[in-house]
mmCIF entry with sequence, helices, sheets and N, C-alpha, C, O atoms, coordinates in Angstrom:
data_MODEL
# 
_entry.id   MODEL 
# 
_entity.id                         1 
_entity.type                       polymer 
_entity.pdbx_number_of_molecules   1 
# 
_entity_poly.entity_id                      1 
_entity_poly.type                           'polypeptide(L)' 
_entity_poly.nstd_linkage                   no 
_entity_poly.nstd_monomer                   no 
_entity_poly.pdbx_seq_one_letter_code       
;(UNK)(UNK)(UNK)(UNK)(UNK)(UNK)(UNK)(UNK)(UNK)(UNK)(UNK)(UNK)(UNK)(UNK)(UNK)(UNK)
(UNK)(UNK)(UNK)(UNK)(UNK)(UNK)(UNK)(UNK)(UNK)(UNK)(UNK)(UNK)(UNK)(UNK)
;
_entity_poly.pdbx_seq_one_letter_code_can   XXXXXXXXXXXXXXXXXXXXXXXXXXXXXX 
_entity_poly.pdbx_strand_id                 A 
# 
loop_
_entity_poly_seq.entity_id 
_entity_poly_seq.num 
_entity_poly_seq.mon_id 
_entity_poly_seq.hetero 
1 1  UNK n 
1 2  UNK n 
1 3  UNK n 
1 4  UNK n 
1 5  UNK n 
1 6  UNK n 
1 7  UNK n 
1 8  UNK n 
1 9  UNK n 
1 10 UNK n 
1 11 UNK n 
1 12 UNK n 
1 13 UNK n 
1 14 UNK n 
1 15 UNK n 
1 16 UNK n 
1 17 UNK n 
1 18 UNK n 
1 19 UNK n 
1 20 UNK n 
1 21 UNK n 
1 22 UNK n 
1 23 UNK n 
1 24 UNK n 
1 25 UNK n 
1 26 UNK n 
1 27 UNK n 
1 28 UNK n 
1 29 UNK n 
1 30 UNK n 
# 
_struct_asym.id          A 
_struct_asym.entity_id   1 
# 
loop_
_struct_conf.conf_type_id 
_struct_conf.id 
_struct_conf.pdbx_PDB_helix_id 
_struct_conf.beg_label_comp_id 
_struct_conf.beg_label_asym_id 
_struct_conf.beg_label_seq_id 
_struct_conf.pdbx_beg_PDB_ins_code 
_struct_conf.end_label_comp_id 
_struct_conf.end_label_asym_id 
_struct_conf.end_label_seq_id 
_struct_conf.pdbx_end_PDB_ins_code 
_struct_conf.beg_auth_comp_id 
_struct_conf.beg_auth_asym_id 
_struct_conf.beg_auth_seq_id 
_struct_conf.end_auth_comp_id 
_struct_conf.end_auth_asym_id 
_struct_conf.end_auth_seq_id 
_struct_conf.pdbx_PDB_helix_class 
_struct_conf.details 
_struct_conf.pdbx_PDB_helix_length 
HELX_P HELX_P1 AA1 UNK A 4  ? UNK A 6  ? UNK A 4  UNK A 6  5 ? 3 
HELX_P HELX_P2 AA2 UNK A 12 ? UNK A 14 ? UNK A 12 UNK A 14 5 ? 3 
HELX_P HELX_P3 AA3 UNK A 17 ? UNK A 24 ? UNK A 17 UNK A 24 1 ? 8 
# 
_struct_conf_type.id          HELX_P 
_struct_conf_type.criteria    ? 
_struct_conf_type.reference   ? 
# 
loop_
_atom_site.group_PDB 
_atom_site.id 
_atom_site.type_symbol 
_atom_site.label_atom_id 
_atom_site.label_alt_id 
_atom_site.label_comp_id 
_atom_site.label_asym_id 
_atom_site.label_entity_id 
_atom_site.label_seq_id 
_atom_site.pdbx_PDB_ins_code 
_atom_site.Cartn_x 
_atom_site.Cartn_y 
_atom_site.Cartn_z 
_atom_site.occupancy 
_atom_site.B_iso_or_equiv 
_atom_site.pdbx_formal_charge 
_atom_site.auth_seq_id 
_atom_site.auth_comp_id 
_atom_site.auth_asym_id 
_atom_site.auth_atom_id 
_atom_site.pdbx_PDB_model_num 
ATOM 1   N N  . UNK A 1 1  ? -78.104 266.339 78.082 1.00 0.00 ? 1  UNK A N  1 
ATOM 2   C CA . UNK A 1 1  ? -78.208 267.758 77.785 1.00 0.00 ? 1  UNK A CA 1 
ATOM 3   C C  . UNK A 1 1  ? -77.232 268.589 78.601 1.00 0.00 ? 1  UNK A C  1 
ATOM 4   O O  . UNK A 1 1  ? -76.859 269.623 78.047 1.00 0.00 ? 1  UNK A O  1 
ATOM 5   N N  . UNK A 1 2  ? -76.744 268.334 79.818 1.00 0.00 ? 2  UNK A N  1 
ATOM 6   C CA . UNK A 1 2  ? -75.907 268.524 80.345 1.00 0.00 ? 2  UNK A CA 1 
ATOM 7   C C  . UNK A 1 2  ? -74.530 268.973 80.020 1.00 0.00 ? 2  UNK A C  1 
ATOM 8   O O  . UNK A 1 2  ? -73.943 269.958 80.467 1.00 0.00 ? 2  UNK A O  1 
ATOM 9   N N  . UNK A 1 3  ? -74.061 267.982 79.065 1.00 0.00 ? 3  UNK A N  1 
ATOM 10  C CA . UNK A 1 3  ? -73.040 267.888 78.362 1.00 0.00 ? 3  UNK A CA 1 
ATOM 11  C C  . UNK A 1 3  ? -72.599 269.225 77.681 1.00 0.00 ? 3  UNK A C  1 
ATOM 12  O O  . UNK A 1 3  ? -71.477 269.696 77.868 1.00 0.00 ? 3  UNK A O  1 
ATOM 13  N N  . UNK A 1 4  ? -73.713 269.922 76.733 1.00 0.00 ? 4  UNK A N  1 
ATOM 14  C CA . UNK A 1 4  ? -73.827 271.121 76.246 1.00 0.00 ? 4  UNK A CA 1 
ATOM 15  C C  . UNK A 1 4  ? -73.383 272.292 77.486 1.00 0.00 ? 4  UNK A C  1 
ATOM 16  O O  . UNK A 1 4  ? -72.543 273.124 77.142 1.00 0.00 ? 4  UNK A O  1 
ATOM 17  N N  . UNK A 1 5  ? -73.824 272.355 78.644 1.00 0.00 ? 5  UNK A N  1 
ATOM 18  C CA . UNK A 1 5  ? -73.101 273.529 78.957 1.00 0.00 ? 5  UNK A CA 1 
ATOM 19  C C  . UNK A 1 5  ? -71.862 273.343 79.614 1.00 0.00 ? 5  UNK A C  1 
ATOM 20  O O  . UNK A 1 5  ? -71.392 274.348 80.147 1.00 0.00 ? 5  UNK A O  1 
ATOM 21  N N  . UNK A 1 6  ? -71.144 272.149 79.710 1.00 0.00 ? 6  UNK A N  1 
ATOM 22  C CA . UNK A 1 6  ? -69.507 272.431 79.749 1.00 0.00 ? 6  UNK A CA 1 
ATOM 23  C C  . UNK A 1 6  ? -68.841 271.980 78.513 1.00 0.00 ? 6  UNK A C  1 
ATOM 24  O O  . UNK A 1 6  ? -67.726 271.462 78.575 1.00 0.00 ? 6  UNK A O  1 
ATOM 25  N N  . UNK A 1 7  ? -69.520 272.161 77.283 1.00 0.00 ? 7  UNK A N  1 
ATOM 26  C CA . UNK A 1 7  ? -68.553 271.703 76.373 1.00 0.00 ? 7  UNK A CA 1 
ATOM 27  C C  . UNK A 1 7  ? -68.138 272.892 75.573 1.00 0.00 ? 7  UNK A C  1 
ATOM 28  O O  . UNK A 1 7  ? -67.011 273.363 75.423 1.00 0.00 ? 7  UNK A O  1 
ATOM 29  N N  . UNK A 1 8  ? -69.921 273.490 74.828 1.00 0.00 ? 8  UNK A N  1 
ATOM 30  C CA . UNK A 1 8  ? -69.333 274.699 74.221 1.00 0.00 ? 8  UNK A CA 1 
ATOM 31  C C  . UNK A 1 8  ? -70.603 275.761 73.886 1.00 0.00 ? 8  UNK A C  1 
ATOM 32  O O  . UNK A 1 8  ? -71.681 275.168 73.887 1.00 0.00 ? 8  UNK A O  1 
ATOM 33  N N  . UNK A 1 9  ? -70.693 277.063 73.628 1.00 0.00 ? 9  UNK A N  1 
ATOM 34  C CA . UNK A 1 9  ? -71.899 277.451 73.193 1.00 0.00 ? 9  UNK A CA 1 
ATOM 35  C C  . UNK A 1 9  ? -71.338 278.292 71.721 1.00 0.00 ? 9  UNK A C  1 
ATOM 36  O O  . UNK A 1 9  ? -70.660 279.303 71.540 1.00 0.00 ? 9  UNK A O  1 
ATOM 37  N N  . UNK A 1 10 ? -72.147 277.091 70.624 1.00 0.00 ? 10 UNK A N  1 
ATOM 38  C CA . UNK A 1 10 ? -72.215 277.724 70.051 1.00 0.00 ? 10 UNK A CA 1 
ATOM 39  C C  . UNK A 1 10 ? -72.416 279.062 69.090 1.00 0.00 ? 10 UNK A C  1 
ATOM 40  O O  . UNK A 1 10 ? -71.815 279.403 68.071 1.00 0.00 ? 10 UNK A O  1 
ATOM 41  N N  . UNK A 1 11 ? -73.793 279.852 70.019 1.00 0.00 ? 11 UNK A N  1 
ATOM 42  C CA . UNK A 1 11 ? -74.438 281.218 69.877 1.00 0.00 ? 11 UNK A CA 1 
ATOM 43  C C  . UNK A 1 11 ? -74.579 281.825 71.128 1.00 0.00 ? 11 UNK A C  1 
ATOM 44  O O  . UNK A 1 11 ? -74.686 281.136 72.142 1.00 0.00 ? 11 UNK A O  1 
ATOM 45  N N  . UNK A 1 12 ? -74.593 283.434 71.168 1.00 0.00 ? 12 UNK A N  1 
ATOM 46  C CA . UNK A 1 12 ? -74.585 283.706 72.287 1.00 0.00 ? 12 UNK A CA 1 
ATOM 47  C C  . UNK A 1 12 ? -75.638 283.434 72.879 1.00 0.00 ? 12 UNK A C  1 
ATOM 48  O O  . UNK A 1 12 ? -75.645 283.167 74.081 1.00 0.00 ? 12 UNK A O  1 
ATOM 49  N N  . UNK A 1 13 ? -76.960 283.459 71.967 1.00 0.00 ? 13 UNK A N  1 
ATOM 50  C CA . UNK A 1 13 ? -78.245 283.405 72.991 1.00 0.00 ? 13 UNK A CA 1 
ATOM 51  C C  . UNK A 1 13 ? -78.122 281.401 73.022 1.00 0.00 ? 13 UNK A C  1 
ATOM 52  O O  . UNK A 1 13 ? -79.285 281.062 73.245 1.00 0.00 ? 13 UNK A O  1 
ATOM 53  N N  . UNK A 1 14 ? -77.583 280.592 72.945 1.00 0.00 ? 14 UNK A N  1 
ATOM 54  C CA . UNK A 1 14 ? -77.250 279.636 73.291 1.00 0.00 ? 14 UNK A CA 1 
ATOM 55  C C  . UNK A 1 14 ? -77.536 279.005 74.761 1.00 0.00 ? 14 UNK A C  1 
ATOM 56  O O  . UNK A 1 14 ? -78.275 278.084 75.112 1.00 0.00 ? 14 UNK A O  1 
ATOM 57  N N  . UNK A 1 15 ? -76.614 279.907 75.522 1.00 0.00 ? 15 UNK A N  1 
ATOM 58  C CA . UNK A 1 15 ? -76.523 279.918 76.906 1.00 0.00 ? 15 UNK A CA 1 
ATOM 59  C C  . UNK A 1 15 ? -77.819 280.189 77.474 1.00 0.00 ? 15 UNK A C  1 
ATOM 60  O O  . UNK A 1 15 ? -78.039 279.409 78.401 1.00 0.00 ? 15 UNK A O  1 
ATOM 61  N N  . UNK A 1 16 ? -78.650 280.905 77.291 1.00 0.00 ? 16 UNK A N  1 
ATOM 62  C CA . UNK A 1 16 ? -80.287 281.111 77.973 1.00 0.00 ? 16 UNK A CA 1 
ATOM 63  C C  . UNK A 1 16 ? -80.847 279.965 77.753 1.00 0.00 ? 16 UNK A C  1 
ATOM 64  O O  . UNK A 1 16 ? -81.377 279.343 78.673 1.00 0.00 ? 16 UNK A O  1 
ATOM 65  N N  . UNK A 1 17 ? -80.800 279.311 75.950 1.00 0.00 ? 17 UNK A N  1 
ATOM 66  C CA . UNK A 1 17 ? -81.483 278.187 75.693 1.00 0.00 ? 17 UNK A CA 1 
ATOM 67  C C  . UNK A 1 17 ? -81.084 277.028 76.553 1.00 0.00 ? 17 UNK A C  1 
ATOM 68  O O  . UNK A 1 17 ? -81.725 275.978 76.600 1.00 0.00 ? 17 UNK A O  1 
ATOM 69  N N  . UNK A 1 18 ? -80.068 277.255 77.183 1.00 0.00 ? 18 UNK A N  1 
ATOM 70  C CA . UNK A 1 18 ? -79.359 276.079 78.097 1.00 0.00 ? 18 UNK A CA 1 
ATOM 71  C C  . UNK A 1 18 ? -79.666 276.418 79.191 1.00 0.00 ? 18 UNK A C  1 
ATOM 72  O O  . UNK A 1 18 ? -79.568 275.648 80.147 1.00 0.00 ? 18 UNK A O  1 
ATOM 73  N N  . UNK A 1 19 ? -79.943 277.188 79.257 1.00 0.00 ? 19 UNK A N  1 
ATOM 74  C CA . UNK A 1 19 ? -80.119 277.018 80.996 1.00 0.00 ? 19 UNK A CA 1 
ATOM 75  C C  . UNK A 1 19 ? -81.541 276.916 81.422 1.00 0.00 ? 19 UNK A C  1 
ATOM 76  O O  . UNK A 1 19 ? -81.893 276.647 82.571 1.00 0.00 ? 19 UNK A O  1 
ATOM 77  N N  . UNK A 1 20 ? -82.686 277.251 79.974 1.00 0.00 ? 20 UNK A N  1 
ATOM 78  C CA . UNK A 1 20 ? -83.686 277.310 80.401 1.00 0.00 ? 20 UNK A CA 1 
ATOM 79  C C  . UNK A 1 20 ? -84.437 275.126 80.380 1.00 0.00 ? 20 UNK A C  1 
ATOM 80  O O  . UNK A 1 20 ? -85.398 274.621 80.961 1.00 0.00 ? 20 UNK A O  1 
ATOM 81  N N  . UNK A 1 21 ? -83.168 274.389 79.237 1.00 0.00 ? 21 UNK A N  1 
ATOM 82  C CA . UNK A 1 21 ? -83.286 273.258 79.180 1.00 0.00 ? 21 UNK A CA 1 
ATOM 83  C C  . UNK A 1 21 ? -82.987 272.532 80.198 1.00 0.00 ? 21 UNK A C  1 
ATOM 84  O O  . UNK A 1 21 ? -83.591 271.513 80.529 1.00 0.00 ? 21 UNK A O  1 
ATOM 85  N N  . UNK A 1 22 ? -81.653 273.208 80.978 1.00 0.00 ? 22 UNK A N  1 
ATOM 86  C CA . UNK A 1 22 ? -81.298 272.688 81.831 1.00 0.00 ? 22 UNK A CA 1 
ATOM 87  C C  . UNK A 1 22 ? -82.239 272.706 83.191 1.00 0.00 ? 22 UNK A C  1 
ATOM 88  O O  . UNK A 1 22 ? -81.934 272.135 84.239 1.00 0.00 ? 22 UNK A O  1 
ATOM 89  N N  . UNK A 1 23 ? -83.142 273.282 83.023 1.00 0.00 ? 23 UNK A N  1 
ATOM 90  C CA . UNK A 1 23 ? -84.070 274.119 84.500 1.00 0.00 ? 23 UNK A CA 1 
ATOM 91  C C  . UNK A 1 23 ? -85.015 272.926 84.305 1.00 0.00 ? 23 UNK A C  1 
ATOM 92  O O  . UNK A 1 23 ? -85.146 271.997 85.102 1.00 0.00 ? 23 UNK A O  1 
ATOM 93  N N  . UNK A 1 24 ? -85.811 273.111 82.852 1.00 0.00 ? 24 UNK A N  1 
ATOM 94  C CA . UNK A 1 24 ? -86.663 272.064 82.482 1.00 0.00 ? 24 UNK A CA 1 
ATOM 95  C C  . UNK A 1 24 ? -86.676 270.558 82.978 1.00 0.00 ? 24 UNK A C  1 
ATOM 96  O O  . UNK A 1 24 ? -87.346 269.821 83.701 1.00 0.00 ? 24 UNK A O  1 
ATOM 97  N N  . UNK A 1 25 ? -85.090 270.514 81.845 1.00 0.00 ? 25 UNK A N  1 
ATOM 98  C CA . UNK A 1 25 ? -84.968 268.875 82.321 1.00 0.00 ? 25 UNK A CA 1 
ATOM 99  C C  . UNK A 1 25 ? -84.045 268.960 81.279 1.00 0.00 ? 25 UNK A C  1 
ATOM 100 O O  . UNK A 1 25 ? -83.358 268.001 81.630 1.00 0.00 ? 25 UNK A O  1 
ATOM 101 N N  . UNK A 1 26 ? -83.659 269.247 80.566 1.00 0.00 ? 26 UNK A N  1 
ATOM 102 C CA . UNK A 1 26 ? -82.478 269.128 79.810 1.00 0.00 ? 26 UNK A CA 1 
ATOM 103 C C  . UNK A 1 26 ? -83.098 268.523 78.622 1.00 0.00 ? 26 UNK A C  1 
ATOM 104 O O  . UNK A 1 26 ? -83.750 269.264 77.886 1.00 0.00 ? 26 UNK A O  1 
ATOM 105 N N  . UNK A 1 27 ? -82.957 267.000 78.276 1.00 0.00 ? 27 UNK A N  1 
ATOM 106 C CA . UNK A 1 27 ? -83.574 266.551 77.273 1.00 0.00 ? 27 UNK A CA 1 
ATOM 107 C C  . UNK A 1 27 ? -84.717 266.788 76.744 1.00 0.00 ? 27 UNK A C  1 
ATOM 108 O O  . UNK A 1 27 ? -84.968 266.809 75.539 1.00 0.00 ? 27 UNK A O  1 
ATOM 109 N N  . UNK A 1 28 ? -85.779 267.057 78.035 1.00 0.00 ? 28 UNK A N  1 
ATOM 110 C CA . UNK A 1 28 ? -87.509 267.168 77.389 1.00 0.00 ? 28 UNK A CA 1 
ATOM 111 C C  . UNK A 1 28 ? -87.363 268.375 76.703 1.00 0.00 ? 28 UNK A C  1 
ATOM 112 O O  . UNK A 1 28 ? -88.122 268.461 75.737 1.00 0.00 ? 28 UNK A O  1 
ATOM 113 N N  . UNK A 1 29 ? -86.445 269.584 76.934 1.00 0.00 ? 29 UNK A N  1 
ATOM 114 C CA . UNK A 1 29 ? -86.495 270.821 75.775 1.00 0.00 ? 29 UNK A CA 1 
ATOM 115 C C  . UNK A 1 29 ? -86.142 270.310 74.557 1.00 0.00 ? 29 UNK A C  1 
ATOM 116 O O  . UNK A 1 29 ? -87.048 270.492 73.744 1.00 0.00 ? 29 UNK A O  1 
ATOM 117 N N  . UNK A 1 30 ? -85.122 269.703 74.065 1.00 0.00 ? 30 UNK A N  1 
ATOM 118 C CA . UNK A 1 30 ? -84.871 268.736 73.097 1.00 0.00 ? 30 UNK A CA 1 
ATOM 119 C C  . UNK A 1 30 ? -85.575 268.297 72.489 1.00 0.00 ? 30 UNK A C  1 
ATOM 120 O O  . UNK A 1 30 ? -85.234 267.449 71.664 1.00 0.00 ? 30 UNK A O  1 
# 
């Protein structure tokens, strides 16, 4: 899940959804 925030964000609200996955655990938001 990681991968997603240095590759690209597709939407702007994108970036919240990533960071809130990334806080989580990345995959388990997935």
């Amino acid at each position: 899940g990681m991968v997603i925030l240095t590759t690209h964000q597709p939407l702007p609200g994108a970036a919240d959804t990533v960071r809130r996955l990334a806080l989580t655990g990345g995959e388990a938001g997935l």
